[in-house]
N, C-alpha and C positions, 0 to 999 in steps of 0.2 A: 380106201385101202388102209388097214389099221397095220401098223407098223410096232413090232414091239421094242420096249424100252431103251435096251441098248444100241438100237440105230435110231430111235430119237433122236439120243446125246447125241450121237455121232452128227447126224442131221444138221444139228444145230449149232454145233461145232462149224462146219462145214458152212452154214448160210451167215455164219458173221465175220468167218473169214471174207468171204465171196461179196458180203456188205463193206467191208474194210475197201474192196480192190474196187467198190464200185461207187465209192466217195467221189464226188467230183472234184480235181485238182484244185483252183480257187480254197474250197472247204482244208483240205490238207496243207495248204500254203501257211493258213493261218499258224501262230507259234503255238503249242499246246501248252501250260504252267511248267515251269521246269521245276518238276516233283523233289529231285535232289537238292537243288539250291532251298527250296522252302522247307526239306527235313531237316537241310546241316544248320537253315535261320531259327528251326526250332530247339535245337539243342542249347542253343545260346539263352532263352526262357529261364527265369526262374524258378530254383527248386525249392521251397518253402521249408522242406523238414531242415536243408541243409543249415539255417539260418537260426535253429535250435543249438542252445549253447551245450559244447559235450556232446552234440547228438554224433553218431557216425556219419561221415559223409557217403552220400551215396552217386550212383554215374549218374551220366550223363547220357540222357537218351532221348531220339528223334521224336519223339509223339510229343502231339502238342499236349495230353492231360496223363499222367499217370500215376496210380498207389498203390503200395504194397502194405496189405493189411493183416494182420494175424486174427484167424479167420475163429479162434474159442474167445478171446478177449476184446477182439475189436480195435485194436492197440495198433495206430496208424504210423507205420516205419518208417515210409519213401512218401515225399506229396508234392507232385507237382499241377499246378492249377486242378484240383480236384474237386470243382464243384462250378468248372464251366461246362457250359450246355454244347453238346454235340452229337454227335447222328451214330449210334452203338449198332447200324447194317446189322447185322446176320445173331451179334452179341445179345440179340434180342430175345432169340429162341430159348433162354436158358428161362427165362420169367413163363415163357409160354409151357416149356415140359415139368414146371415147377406145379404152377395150376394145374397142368393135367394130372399128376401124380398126384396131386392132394384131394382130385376132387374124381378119380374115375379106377375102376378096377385094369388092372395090366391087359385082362381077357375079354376087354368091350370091342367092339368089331366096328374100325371106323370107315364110313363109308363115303367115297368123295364124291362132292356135288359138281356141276358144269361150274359152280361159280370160285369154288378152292379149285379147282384145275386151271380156269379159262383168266384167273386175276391176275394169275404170274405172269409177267414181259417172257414173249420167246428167249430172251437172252438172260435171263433170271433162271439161280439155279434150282433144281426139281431131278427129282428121280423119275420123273416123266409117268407117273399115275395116270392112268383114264378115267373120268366120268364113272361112276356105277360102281366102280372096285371097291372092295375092301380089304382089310388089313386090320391085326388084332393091336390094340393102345401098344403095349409093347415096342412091337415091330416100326410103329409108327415113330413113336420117340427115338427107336435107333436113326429111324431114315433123318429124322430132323437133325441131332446130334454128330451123324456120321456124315453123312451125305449134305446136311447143310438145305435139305428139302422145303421149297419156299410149301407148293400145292400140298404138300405134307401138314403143314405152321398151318394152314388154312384150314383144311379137315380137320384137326385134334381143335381148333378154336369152336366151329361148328357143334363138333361134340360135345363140348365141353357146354357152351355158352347157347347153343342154338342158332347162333347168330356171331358174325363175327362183332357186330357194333358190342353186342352184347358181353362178349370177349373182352372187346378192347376195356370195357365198364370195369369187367372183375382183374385187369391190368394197372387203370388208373388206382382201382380202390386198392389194390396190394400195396402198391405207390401210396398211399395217403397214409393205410394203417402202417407203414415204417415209417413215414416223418420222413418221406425224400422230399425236396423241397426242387431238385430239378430235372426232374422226370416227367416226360408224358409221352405216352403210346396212342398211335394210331392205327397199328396192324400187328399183328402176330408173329411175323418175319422177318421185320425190319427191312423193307423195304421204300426206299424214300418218301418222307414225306416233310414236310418242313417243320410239321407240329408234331415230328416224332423224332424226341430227343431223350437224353438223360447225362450225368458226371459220369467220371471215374468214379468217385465216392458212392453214388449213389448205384450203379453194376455192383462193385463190392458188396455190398450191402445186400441187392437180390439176388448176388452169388451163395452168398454164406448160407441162403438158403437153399439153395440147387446140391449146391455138393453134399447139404445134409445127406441126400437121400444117394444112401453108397449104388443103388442100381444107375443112376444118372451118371453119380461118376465115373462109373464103370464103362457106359453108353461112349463118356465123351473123352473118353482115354482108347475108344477102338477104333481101331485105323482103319478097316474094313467091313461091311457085311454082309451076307448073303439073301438073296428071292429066292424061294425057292416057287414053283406054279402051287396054287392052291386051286377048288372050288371058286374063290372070289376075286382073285390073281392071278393072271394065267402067265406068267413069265417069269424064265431062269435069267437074275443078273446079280451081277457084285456093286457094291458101292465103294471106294475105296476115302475116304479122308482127305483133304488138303491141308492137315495140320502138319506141321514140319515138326513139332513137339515130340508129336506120338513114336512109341516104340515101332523101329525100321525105319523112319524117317530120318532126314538128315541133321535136324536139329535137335533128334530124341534126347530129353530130360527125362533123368531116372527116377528122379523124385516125385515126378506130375501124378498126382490124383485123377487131374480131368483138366479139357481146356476146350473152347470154343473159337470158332475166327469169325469174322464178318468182312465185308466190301459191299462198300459201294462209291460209286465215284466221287461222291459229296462227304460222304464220310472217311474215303479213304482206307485203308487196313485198320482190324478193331481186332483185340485179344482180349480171352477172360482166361485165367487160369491158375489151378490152385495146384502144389506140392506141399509135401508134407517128408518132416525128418527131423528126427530128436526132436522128436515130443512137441515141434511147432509145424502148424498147420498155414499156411501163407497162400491169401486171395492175391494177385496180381491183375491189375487192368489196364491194358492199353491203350489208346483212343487215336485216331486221323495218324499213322504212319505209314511206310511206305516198304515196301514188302524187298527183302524178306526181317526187315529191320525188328519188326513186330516180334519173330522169336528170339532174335538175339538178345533184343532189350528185357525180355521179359525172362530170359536166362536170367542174363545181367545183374537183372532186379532180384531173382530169387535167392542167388548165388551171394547179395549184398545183405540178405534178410538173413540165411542162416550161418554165415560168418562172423556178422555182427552182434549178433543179438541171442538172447537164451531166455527161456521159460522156467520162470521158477513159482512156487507154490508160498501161499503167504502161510499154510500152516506151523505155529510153532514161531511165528515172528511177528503177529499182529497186534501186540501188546510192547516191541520193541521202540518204538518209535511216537511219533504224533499221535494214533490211537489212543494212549495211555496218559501223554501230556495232557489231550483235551480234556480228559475228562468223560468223554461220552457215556464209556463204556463202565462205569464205575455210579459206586449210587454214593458214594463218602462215609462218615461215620454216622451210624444210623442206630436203629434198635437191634441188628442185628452183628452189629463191628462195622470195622472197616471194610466194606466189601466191594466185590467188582465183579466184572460180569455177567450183568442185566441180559445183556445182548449176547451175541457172538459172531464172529463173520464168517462164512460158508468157510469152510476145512478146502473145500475141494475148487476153490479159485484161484487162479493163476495168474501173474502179471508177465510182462516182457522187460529185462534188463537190459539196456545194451553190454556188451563184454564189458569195457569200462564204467562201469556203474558197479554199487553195492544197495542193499535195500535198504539202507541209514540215508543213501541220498535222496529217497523216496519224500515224495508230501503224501498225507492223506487227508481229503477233503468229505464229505458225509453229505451226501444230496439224497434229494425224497422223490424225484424220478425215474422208479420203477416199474420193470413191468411183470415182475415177479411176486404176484397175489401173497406171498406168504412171508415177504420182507419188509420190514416198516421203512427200508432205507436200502444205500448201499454205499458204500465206501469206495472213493475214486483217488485212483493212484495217478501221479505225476514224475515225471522227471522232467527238470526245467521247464515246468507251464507244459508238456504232453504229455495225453494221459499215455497210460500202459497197462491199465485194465483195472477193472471192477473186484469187486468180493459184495456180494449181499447180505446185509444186516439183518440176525434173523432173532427171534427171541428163542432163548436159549432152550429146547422143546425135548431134552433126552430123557429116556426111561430110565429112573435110577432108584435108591432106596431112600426114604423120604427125610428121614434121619440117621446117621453113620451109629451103628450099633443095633440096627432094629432090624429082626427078621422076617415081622409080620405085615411092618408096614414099608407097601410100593406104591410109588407115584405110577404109573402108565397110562394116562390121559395126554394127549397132546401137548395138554393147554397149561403143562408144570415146567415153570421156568424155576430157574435158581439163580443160587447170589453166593459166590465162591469166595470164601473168607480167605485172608491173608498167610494161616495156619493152614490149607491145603485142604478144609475140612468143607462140606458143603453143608448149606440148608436148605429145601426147596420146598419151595410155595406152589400150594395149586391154586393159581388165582378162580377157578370158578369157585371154588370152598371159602377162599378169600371176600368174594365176590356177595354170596349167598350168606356168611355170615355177617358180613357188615351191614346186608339189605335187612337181617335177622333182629342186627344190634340196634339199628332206626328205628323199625318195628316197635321193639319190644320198651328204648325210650318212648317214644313216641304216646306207645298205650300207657304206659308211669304216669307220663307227665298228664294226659288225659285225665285216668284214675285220681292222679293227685289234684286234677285240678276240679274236679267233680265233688273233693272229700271237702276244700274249700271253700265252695260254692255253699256247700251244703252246713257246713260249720258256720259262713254267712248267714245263709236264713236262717238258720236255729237264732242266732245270734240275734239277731231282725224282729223274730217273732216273738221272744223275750223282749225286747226290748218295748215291743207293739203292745206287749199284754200288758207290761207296766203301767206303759202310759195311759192305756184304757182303764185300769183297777183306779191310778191317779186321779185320773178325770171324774171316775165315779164319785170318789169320795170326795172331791171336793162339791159335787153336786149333790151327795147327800148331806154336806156340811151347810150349804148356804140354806136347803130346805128347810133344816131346826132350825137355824137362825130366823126363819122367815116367821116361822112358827111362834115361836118366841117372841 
């Protein structure tokens, strides 16, 4: 008897109640962890950022790990233990609709095998798929995102990867190419396993890529969705949300982008979620709390990021400070003046101030790990030993006129940087002309000094050979001098 999908749930609902009443007594006796007294022990935990001098203090909340991160600069506001390993349940799904979206058309038609159906625990959540169905990518990433669909997490891996092991590979590897150092995946859904863990820090990080893509966010900001029957579906149902975040819910945040939940009994309640407001974008992660504490803290948390803290642009100030003291940017008096300039750092980079700050109490430090092909460097911002964001160091590459006064001649090659006099006037170098003549100037010493040294040579032998005919004429006459004498 195939039974369709919304009396599944119902079903299943129904057999773990009926499992609850059919616990035997002794089992129920035992004490269960008293989940409260271990959220209110965690609140006492240390909060790391707090301990930053000037930084804002921020609350105080029940998860044992959590960061609030500004999600264009990476500029870490709130840190509490965020880089110990714990079990991100259901927070998982955002890494898996991440891959999918990168690697599949919205309109692929996924189709579920006995084994993405039959691998989820009856008590594990699912929008109750059968064997054989299909559903277009899409639809699928909603059920995951919406619905929280474990046999969902398992067909898009299928899809994707062939195989779930195969899945889990293009998971790890994501994990390697960001430099998370404590992460590892075992399954697509986050469903327990003891070798499938990750941080706070390290969720932020494969958030920042999730919420890139505004249809995801979109997905995980919907509090409901509809089945309609298709050809490969044959059933009418709604999914509705357990995000308390979402619009209509009780805990709705106006600001949220997108958010994701997870459970599981070992991991406990898990959050991912980003908002966004004047111009800052803020990842929030929460990790092992206990429900419904998960939205409030993550309120909390967002509510402390955009009070505190403001986004501001280094344009027009990056020459104000350190940048200018070091030297970097600057070539000294040369053949051309005093000039500066060489470099320049991205116009369009932003760092994070707290209210209480000004960009004079900023440090700037110059580091070579980039992942940005087009920047020799990039300039890293602090306030009090934390950073607050990057600007990339780029060689100075704009289209301009080669000389101030000349109509005929334009630089518009990439590869013409400039060197900005004191007097506001420019002069720019097209180093491959720079490049091509110097290879030109070797050259053509080179053949000189060749030439000259062949005229030498040769003014040698002349020299040589004279001399050689000398001594032979010499030789002669002295041997026709002894002959008359002999004669004689």
């Amino acid at each position: 008897m195939k039974f369709n999908k919304k009396i599944k749930r119902i079903l299943a609902s129904v057999m773990l109640t009926g499992l609850i009443f059919a616990i035997p007594l002794n089992v129920l006796a035992e004490d269960p962890p008293d989940y409260e007294a271990l959220a209110e022990a965690r609140k006492a935990l240390p909060i790391q950022s707090n301990a930053i001098t000037d930084w804002p203090q921020g609350p105080e909340v029940s998860a044992q790990a959590a960061i609030l991160m500004e999600a264009k600069t990476g500029a870490i506001l709130y840190a509490k233990n965020i880089d110990e390993r714990l079990y991100p349940a259901s927070t998982t799904k955002i890494l898996t609709c991440t891959l999918a979206m990168e690697n599949c058309d919205l309109d692929e038609m996924v189709t579920f095998s006995k084994e993405a159906v039959n691998a989820v625990p009856w008590d594990g959540s699912k929008v109750g798929m059968d064997a054989g169905e299909s559903i277009p990518m899409q639809q699928a990433l909603e059920a995951i995102l919406v619905g929280s669909a474990n046999e969902v997490s398992n067909a898009v891996a299928e899809h994707v990867a062939g195989s779930m092991d195969e899945f889990v590979n293009m998971m790890n590897k994501r994990v390697e190419d960001l430099g998370l150092e404590n992460s590892h995946f075992m399954n697509a859904n986050g469903l327990y396993d003891d070798n499938h863990y990750t941080s706070a820090y390290d969720l932020a990080i494969i958030a920042r890529d999730f919420f890139s893509f505004d249809l995801l966010a979109k997905m995980a900001r919907t509090p409901k969705m509809e089945f309609t029957p298709t050809a490969t579906q044959p059933d009418e149902f709604t999914v509705n949300s357990k995000n308390m975040l979402l619009e209509g819910k009780k805990y709705h945040y106006e600001y949220l982008v997108g958010s994701k939940t997870g459970y599981t009994d070992k991991a406990r309640q898990t959050l991912v979620s980003c908002a966004k407001k004047d111009g800052m974008e803020l990842i929030c992660v929460v990790l092992k709390e206990e429900s419904p504490t998960q939205f409030t803290d993550t309120i909390a948390l967002f509510d402390y990021g955009f009070n505190n803290f403001t986004v501001e642009s280094i344009k027009g100030k990056e020459f104000s400070f350190d940048s200018n003291k070091s030297g970097f940017f600057k070539t000294g008096t040369d053949i051309f003046g005093d000039s500066k300039d060489i470099l320049m750092l991205n116009d369009n980079a932003k760092i994070i101030l707290p209210n209480n700050a000004t960009f004079d109490d900023l440090k700037m430090n110059v580091v070579y790990d980039t992942d940005n092909v087009n920047a020799v460097a990039k300039a890293e911002y602090t306030f009090n030993g934390n950073v607050v964001g990057y600007a990339d160091i780029l060689l100075n590459t704009q289209k301009t006129t080669l000389f101030e006064g000349s109509d005929n001649m334009t630089a518009t090659d990439e590869e013409v940087t400039f060197v900005s006099n004191q007097d506001g006037k420019s002069l720019f170098l097209n180093i491959k002309i720079i490049l091509i003549s110097l290879v030109a100037f070797v050259v053509l010493v080179t053949a000189v000094l060749l030439i000259y040294k062949k005229i030498i040579m040769a003014k040698r032998d002349l020299r040589k050979k004279k001399v050689n005919k000398s001594r032979e004429k010499d030789r002669i006459y002295r041997d026709e001098s002894k002959h008359k004498s002999f004669k004689l």
